[in-house]
DRENNU-736422 format. One line per field, with one value per residue (C-alpha): residue in three letters; x, y, z; chain. Coordinates in nm, 4 decimals, padded with zeros to 6 digits, m for minus. Each point is the difference from the previous one (the first is absolute). Example, Ala and Ser with C-alpha at 12.3 -4.5 7.8 and 13.67 -1.06 7.14 Angstrom:
BEGIN
miba ala, ser;
east 01.2300, 00.1370;
north m00.4500, 00.3440;
up 00.7800, m00.0660;
guvex A, A;
***
This chain:
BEGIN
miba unk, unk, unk, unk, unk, unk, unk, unk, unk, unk, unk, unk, unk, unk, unk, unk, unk, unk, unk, unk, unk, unk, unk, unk, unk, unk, unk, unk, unk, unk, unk, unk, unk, unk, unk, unk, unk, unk, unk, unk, unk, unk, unk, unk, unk, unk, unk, unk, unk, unk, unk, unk, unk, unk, unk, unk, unk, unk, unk, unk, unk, unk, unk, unk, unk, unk, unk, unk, unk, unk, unk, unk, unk, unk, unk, unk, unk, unk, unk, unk, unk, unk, unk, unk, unk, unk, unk, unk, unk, unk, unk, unk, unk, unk, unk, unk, unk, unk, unk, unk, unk, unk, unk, unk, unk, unk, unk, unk, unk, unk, unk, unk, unk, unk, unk, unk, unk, unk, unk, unk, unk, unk, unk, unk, unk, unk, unk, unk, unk, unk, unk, unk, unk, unk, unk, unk, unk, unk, unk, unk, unk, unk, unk, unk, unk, unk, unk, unk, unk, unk, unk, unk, unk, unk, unk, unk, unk, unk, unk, unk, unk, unk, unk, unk, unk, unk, unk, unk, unk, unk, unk, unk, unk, unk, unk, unk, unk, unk, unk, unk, unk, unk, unk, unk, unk, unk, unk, unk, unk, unk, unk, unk, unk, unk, unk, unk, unk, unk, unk, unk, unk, unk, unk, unk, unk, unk, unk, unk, unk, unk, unk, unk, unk, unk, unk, unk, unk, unk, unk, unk, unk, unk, unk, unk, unk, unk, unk, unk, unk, unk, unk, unk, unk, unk, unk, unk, unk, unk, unk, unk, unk, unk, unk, unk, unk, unk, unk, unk, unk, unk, unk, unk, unk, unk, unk, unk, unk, unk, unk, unk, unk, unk, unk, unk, unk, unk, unk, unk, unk, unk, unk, unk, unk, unk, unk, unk, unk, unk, unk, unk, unk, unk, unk, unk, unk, unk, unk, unk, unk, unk, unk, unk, unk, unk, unk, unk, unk, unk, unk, unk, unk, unk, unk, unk, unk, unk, unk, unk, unk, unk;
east 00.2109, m00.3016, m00.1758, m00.1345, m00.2169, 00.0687, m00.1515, m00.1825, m00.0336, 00.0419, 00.2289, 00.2425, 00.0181, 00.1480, 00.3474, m00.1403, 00.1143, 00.3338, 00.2078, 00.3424, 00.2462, 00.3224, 00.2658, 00.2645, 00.1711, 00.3538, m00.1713, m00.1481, m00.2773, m00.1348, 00.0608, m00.1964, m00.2806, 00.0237, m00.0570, m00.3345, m00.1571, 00.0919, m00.1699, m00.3032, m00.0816, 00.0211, m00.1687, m00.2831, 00.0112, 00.1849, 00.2897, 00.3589, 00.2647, 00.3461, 00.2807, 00.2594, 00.2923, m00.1703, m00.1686, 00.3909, m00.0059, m00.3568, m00.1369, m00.2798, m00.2545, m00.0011, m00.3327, 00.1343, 00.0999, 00.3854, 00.0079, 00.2948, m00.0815, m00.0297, m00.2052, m00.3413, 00.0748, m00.3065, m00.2502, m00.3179, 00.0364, m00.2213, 00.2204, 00.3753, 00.0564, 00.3896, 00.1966, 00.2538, 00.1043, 00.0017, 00.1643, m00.1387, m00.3021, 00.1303, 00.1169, m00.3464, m00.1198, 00.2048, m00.2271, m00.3009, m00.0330, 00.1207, m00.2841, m00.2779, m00.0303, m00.0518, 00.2800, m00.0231, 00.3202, 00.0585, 00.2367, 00.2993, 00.2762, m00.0284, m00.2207, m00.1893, m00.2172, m00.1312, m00.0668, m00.3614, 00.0229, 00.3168, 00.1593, m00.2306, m00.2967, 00.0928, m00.3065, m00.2421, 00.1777, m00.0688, m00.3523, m00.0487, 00.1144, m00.1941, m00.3171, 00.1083, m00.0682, 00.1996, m00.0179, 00.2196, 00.1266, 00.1962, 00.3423, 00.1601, 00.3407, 00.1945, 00.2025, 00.3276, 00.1826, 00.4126, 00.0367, 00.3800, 00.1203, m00.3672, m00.0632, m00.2240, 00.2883, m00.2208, m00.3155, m00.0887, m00.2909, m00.0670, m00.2385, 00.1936, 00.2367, 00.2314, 00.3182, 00.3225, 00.2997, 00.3750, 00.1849, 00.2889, 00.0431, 00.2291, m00.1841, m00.2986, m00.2496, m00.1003, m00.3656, m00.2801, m00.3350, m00.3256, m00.3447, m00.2260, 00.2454, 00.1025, 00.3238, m00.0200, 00.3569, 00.3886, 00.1693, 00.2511, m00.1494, 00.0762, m00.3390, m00.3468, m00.2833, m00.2960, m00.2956, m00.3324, m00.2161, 00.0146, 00.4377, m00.0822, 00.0446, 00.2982, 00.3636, m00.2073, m00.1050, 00.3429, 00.1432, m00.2280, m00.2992, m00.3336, m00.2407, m00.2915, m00.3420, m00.0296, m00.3333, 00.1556, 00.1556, 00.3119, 00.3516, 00.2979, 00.3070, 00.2828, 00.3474, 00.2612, 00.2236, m00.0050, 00.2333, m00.2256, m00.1969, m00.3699, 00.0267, m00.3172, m00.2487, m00.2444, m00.3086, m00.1749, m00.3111, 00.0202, m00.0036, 00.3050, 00.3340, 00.3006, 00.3596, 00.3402, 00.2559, 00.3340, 00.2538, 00.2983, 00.2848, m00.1133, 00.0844, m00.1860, m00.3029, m00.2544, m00.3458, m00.1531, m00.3767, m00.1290, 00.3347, m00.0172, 00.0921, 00.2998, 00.1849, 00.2587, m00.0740, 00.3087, 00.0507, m00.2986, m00.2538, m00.3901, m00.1783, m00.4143, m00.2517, m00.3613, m00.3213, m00.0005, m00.2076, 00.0069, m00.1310, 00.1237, m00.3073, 00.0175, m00.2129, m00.1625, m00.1208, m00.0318, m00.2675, 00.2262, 00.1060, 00.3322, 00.0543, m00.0552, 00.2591, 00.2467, m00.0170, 00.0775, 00.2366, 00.2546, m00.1532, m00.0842, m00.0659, m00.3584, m00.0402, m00.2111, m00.2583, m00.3346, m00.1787, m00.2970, m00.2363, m00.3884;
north 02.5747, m00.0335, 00.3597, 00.0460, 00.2836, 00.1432, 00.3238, 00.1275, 00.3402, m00.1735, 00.2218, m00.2332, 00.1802, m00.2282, m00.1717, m00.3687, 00.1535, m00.0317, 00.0579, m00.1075, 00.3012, m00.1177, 00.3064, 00.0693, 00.2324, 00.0043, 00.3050, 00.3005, 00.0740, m00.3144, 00.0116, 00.3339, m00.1697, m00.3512, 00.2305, 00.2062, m00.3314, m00.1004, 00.3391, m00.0205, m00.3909, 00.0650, 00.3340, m00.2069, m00.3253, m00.2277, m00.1749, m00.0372, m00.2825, 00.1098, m00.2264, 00.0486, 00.0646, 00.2746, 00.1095, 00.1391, 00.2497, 00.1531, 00.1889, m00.1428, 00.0100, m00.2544, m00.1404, m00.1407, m00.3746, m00.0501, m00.3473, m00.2547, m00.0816, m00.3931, m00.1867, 00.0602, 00.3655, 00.1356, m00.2452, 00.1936, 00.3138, 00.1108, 00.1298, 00.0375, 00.3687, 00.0436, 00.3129, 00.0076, m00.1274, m00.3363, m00.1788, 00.0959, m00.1185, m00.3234, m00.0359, 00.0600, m00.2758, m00.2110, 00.0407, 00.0592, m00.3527, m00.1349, 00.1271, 00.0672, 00.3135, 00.2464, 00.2305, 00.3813, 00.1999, 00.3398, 00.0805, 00.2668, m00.1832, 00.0423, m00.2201, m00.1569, m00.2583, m00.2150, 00.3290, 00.1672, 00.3062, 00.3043, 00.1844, 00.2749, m00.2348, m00.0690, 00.1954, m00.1619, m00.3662, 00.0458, 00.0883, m00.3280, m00.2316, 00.1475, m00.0334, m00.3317, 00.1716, m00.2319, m00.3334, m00.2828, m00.2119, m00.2907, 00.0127, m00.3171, m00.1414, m00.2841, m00.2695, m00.0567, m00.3340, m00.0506, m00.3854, m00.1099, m00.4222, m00.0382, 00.1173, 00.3148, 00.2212, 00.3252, 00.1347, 00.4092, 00.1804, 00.3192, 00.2601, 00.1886, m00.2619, m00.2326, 00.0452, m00.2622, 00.1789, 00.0036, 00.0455, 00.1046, 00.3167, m00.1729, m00.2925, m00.0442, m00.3080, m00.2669, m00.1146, m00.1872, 00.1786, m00.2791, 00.0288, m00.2320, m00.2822, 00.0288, 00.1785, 00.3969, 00.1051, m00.0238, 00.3592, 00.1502, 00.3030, 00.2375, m00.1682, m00.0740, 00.1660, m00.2053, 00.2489, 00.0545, 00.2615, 00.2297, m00.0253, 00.0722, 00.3638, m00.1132, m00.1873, m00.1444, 00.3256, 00.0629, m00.2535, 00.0115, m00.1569, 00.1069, 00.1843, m00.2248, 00.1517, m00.1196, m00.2039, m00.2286, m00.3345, m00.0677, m00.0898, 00.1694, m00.1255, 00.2950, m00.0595, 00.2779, 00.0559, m00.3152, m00.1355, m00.1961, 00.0216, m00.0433, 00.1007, 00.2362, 00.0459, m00.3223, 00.0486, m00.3024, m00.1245, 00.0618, m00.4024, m00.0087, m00.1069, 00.2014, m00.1456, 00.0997, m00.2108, 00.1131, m00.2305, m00.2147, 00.1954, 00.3241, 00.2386, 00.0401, 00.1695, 00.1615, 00.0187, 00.3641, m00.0252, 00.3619, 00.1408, m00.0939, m00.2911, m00.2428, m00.3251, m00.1055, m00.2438, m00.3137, m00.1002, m00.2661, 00.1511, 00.0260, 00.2793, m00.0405, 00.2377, m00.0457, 00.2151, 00.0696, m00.1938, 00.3858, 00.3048, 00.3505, 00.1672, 00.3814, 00.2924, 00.2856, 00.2535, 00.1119, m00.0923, 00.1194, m00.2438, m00.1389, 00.1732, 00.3535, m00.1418, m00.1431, 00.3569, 00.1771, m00.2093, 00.0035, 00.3301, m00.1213, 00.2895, m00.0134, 00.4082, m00.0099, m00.3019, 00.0774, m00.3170, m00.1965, 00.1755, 00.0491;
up 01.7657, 00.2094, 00.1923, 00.3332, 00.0945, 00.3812, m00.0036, 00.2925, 00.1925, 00.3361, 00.1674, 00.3086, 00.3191, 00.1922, m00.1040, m00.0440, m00.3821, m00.0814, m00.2952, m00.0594, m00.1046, m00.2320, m00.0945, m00.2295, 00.3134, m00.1992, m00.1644, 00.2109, m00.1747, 00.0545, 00.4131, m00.0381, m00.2017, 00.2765, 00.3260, m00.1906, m00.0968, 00.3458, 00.1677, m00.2201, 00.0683, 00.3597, 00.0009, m00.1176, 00.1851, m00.1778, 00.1618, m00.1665, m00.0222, m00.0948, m00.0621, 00.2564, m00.2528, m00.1607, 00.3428, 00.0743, m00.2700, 00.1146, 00.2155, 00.1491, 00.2545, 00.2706, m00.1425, m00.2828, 00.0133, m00.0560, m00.0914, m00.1480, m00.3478, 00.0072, m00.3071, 00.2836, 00.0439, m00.2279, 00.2258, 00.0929, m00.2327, m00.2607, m00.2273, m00.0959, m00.0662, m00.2040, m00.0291, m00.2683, m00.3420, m00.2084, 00.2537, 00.3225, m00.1985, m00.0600, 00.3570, 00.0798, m00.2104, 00.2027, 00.3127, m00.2250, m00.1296, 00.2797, 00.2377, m00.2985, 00.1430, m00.2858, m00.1226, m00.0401, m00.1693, 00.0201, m00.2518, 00.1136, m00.3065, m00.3365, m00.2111, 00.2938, m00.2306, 00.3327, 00.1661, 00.0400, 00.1068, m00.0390, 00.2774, m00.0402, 00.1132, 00.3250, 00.1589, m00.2677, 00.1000, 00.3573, m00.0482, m00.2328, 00.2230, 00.2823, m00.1628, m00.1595, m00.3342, m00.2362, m00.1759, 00.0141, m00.3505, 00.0166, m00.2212, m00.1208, 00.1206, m00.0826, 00.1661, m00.0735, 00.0177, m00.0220, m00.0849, m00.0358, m00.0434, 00.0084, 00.3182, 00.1424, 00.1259, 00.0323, 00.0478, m00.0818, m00.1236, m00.1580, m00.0714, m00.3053, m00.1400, 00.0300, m00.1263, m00.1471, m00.0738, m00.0798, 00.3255, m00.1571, m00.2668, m00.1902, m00.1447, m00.1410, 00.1709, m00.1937, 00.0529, m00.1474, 00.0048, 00.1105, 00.0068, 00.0941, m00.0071, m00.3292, m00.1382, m00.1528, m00.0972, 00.1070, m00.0106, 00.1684, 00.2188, 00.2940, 00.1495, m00.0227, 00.1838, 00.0757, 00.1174, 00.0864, m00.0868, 00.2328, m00.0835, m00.3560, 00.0545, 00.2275, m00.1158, m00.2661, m00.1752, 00.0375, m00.1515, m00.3187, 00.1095, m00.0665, 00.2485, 00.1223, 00.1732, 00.3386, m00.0945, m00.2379, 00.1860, m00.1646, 00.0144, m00.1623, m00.1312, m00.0982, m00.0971, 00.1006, m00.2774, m00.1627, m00.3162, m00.1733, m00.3062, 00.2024, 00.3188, 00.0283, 00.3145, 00.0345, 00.1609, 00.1466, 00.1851, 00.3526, 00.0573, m00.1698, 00.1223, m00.1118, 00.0679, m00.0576, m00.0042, 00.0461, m00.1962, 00.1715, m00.2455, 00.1135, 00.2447, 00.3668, m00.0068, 00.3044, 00.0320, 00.0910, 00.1129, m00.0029, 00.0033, 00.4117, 00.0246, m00.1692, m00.0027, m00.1902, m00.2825, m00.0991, m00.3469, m00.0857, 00.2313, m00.1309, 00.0812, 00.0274, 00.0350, m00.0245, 00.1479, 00.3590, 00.2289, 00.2190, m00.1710, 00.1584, 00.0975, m00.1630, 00.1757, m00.2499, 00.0162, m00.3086, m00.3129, m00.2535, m00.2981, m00.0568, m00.2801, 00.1351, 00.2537, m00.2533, m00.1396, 00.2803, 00.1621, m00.2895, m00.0896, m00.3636, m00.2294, m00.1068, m00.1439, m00.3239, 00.1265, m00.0810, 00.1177, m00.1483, m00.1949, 00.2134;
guvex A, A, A, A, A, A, A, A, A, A, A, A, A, A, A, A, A, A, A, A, A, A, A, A, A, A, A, A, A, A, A, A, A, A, A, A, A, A, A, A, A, A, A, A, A, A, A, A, A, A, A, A, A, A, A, A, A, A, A, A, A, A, A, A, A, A, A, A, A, A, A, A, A, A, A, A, A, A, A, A, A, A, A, A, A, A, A, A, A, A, A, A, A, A, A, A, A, A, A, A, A, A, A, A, A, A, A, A, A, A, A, A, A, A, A, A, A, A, A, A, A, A, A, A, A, A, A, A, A, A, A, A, A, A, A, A, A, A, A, A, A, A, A, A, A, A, A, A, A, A, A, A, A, A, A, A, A, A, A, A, A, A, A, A, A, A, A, A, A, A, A, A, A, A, A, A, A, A, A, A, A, A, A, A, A, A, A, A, A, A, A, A, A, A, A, A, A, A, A, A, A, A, A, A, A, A, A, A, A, A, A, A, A, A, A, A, A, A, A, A, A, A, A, A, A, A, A, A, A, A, A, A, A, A, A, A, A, A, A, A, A, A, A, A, A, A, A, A, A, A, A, A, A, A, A, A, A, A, A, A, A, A, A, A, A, A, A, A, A, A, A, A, A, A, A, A, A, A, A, A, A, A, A, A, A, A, A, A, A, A, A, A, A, A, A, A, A, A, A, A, A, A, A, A, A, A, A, A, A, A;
***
């Protein structure tokens, strides 16, 4: 993870400034929260793109750019502003790495790890961006290869994790764990989650895995319910390669990249993943450590802490 400092008191007044505005509008509070950051980035110079989708469920004033959201749609802007939970986050990851343009969340779900700022900010967020009062780190990601009869068959990436699993309840999958070209373990499992990071806190933390501060470059390897004497998390260098092969007896599997995105996996097919050549650039604008926001996040109970002695 690699910072960028971008603060400045240089104030826009014209709209050469633009910032691209990405909403969760299936929930109301979140349309509310959408048309005040709209008002106060306007009120203050700084032009809006909306994608036309979302742009339906708003109500907004003619100056704002209603656009169609193709892979160029964040070309030009400063910043991608997001309204909502976990995966309105994720979506705007999506267009984040795509463009480069740096990522800011506003969480209105319930965890909100990606996010920066809480519904209750909205007036502080405004005034950030408008002074450019915020720094930029890079997250991790990881590519994401489906190989089947030795062949490339699909290509995905991921900023969380990727994910093998059992496409059907009834049987377990039967896969061989991998890194770095040699063999791990055979078990029987509802999956495997291969994360980064930043997903630690995600499927992986779910599924057993251990939490893992945003500075360290790593991969993760986390079985999901797994029959087999060692099947514990493995955490590896962040040159590593991590496969999982699915084996030819066993049921179908799928592939879920950040819980978006999925594709169906045949008996026999390899699954790859290895650091991503694309980082998802995060906007902060905070200076607070990661463990005062592990702690408050899962709201961790830390009464009777006294610190170091002075």
């Amino acid at each position: 993870m690699t910072t960028q400092n971008t603060n400045s008191t240089e104030r826009a007044g014209t709209t050469d400034r633009t910032v691209f505005l990405l909403t969760h509008t299936g929930r109301q509070a979140a349309v509310r929260s959408a048309e005040l950051v709209v008002q106060g980035l306007l009120r203050n110079g700084i032009g809006v793109r909306v994608p036309a989708e979302e742009a339906a469920d708003l109500s907004l004033p003619s100056a704002v750019q209603v656009v169609e959201a193709d892979a160029g749609v964040v070309e030009g802007c400063e910043l991608l502003v997001v309204l909502g939970g976990d995966g309105t986050l994720l979506r705007g990851a999506e267009f984040a790495r795509a463009s480069g343009v740096p990522l800011l969340g506003v969480n209105l779900g319930r965890v909100g790890f990606l996010a920066e700022a809480e519904r209750d900010d909205l007036e502080k967020v405004v005034h950030r961006v408008v002074d450019r009062s915020y720094e930029v780190e890079e997250r991790m990601t990881i590519d994401v290869l489906v190989r089947n009869n030795g062949g490339v068959v699909h290509r995905d990436w991921a900023l969380n994790e990727a994910s093998v699993e059992k496409a059907a309840r009834e049987r377990m999958l039967e896969v061989v764990a991998e890194v770095d070209g040699r063999p791990v373990s055979r078990f029987g499992c509802d999956g495997v989650v291969c994360a980064t990071p930043t997903g630690s806190t995600a499927y992986a933390f779910s599924a057993g895995g251990p939490v893992v501060w945003p500075e360290v470059e790593a991969l993760l390897m986390v079985p999901i319910s797994a029959h087999a004497l060692f099947a514990k998390p493995l955490l590896t260098t962040p040159d590593s390669v991590l496969a999982v092969e699915v084996q030819p007896q066993t049921p179908n599997g799928v592939l879920w990249c950040d819980g978006r995105r999925t594709v169906e996996l045949p008996a026999g097919a390899r699954v790859e993943v290895r650091r991503g050549e694309v980082p998802v650039r995060l906007a902060r604008l905070h200076h607070a450590s990661f463990t005062d926001r592990l702690v408050a996040k899962f709201a961790l109970p830390v009464a009777g802490w006294r610190g170091a002695p002075h």
